[in-house]
C-alpha positions in Angstrom: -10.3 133.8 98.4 -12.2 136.5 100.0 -11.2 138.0 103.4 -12.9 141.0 104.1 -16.9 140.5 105.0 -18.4 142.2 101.8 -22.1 141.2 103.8 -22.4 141.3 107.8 -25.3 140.2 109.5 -28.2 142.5 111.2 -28.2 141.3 114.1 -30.7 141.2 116.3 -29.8 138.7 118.7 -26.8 137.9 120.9 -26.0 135.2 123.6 -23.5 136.5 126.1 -21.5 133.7 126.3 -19.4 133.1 130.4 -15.6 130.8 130.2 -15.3 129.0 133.3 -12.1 129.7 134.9 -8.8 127.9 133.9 -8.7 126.6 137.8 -11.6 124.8 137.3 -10.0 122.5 134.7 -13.4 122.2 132.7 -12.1 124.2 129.8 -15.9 125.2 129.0 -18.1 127.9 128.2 -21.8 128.6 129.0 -24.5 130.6 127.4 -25.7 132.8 130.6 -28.0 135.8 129.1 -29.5 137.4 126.6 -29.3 140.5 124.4 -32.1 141.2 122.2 -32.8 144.4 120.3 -35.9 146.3 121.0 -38.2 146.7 118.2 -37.1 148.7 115.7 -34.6 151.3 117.9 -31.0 150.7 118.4 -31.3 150.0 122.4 -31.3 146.7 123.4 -32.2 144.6 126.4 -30.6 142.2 128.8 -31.8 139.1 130.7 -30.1 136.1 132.2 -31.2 132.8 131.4 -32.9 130.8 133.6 -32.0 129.2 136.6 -31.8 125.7 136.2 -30.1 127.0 132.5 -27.4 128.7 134.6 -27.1 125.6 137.4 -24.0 124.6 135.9 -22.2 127.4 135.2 -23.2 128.6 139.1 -21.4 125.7 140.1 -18.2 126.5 138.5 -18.2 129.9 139.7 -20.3 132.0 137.5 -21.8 135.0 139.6 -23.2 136.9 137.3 -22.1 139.8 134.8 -20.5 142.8 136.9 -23.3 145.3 135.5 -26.1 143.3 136.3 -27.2 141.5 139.6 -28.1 137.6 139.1 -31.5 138.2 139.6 -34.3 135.7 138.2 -37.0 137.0 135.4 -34.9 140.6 135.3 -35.0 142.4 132.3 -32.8 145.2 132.0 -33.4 147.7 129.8 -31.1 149.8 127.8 -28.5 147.2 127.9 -26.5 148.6 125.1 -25.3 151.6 126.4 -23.5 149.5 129.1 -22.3 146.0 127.3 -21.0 148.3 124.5 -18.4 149.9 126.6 -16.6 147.0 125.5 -15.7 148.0 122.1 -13.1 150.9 121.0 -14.6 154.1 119.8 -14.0 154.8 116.2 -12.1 157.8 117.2 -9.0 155.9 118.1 -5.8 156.0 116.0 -5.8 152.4 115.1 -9.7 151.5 115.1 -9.6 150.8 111.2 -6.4 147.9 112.7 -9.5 146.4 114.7 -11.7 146.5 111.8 -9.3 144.5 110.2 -9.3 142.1 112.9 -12.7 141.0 112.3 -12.4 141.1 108.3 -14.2 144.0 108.8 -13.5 147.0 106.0 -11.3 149.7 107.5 -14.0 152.3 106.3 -16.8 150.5 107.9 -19.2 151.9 110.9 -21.4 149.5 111.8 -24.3 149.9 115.0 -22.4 149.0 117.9 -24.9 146.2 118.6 -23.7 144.7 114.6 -20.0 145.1 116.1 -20.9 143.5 118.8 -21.8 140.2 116.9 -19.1 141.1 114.2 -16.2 141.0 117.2 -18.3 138.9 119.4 -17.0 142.1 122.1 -13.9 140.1 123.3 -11.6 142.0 125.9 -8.5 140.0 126.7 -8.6 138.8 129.9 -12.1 138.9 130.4 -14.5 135.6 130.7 -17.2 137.2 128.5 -18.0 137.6 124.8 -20.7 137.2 122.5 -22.3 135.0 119.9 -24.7 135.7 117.2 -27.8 133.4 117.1 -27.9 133.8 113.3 -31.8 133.6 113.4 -32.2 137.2 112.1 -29.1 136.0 108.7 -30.4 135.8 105.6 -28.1 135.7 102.3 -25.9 136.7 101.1 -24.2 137.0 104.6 -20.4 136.6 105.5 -19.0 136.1 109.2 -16.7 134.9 111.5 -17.1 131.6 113.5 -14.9 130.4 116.0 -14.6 127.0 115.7 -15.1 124.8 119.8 -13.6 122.0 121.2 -10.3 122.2 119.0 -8.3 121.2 122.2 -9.7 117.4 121.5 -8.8 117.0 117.7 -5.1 119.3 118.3 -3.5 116.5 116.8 -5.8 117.0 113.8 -5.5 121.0 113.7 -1.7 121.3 114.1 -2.0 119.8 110.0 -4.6 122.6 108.9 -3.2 126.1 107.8 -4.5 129.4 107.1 -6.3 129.4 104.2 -7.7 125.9 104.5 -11.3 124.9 103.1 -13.3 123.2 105.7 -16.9 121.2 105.4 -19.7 121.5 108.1 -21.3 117.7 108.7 -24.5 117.9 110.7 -24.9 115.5 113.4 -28.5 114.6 114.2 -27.4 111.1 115.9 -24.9 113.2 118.3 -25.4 111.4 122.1 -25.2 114.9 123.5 -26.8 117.1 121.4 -28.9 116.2 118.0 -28.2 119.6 116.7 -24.4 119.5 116.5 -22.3 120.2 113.6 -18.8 118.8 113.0 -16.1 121.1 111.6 -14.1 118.7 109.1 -11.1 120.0 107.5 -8.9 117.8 105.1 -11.2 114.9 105.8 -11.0 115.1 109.6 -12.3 116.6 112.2 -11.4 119.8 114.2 -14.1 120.7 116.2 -17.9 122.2 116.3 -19.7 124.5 115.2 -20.5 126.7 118.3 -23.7 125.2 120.0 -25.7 128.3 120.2 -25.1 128.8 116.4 -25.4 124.7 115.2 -29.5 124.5 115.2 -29.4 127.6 112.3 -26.6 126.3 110.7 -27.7 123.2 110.5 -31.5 124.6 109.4 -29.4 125.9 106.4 -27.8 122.3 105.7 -31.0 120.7 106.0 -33.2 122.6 103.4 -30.2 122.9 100.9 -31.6 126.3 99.7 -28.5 128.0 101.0 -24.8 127.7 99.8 -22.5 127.7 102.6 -18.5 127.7 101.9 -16.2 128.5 104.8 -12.0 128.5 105.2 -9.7 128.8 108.3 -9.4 132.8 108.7 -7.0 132.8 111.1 -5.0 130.1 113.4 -3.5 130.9 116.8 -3.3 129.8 120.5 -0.7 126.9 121.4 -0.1 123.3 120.2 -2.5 121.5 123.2 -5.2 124.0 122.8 -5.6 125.7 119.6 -7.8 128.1 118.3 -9.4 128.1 114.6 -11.4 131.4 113.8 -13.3 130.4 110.3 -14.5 132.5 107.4 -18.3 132.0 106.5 -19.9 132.8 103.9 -23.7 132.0 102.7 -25.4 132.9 99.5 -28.2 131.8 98.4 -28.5 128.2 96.8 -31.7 128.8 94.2 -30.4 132.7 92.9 -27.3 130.9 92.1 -28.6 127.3 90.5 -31.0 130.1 88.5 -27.9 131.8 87.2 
């Protein structure tokens, strides 16, 4: 069983991605902005989504990202060099330990904007992080997914250990969202594929010219709300039916 991503993603873009506060009791996350990369150069560029996109998320305190003002149609340029202050420089002591956190080879020195999608820029404490689209993935790719709404099926997860094969099952007839995709794992369910990723994911599904196989890469948080981090990886279906 493989471990270590052999084949990351070039990203191009990411959804900065807000948690509501614990007060509020909503226990949810909103898709708020924007990062794109800028033709073919290694800056990027910001923008917030759009207003009646945000509504929700306003109403349960989201204010906007502390380096940018909520303003509407902004675009701010040279994002990079800002959002990427939230990664580690690869001059500290235990930077290949992070690596390792991410499946990511010790050795490895990706773009900051790839490590941004390969750690999703997560700093404890902090309501922000980020999630590849996946639009840009072709195979052979390998990632990590963090699998959503595990609080609901806990009595499900509390039977599925590291290590454990899971199956993706599209959801087309979903009441809230026709693009969702069901995390099964010993023929039950423990959650969804995160919504900004589910229309790719399930593209790849759907036209069967992709071989997805995916495990549990890593299982933490408590008993009531747990927190399953998978291992992806796609290859492609027809090279591998050919051989």
């Amino acid at each position: 069983m493989n471990n270590q991503i052999e084949h990351p993603i070039r990203s191009r873009h990411l959804v900065l991605m807000w948690r509501a506060p614990e007060s509020s009791n909503a226990h949810r996350h909103f898709p708020v902005g924007d990062l794109r990369v800028v033709g073919n150069s290694d800056e990027a560029e910001f923008a917030y989504r759009s207003a009646s996109e945000l509504e929700e998320a306003r109403k349960l305190g989201f204010e906007g990202h502390p380096a940018y003002a909520l303003e509407a149609d902004a675009r701010f340029a040279n994002a990079l060099s800002v959002l990427a202050r939230r990664l580690p420089p690869a001059t500290r002591g235990d930077y290949g330990a992070y690596l390792a956190t991410y499946a990511l080879p010790a050795t490895m020195r990706p773009t900051q904007f790839d490590l941004l999608a390969l750690t999703q820029g997560i700093v404890p404490g902090d309501p922000y992080y980020f999630v590849d689209t996946l639009e840009s993935a072709c195979p052979p790719i390998d990632f990590l997914m963090q699998v959503n709404g595990t609080r609901h099926y806990s009595d499900n997860v509390r039977h599925v250990e590291k290590g454990q094969a899971v199956r993706f099952v599209p959801e087309p007839s979903n009441p809230y969202d026709p693009y969702a995709v069901r995390v099964d794992a010993l023929g039950q369910p423990i959650g969804y594929v995160p919504r900004v990723q589910a229309p790719q994911l399930g593209t790849w599904i759907g036209t069967g010219d992709c071989l997805l196989q995916a495990h549990v890469f890593r299982k933490n948080g408590t008993a009531a709300n747990p927190r399953i981090v998978l291992f992806v990886q796609m290859r492609d279906g027809k090279r591998q039916a050919a051989e």
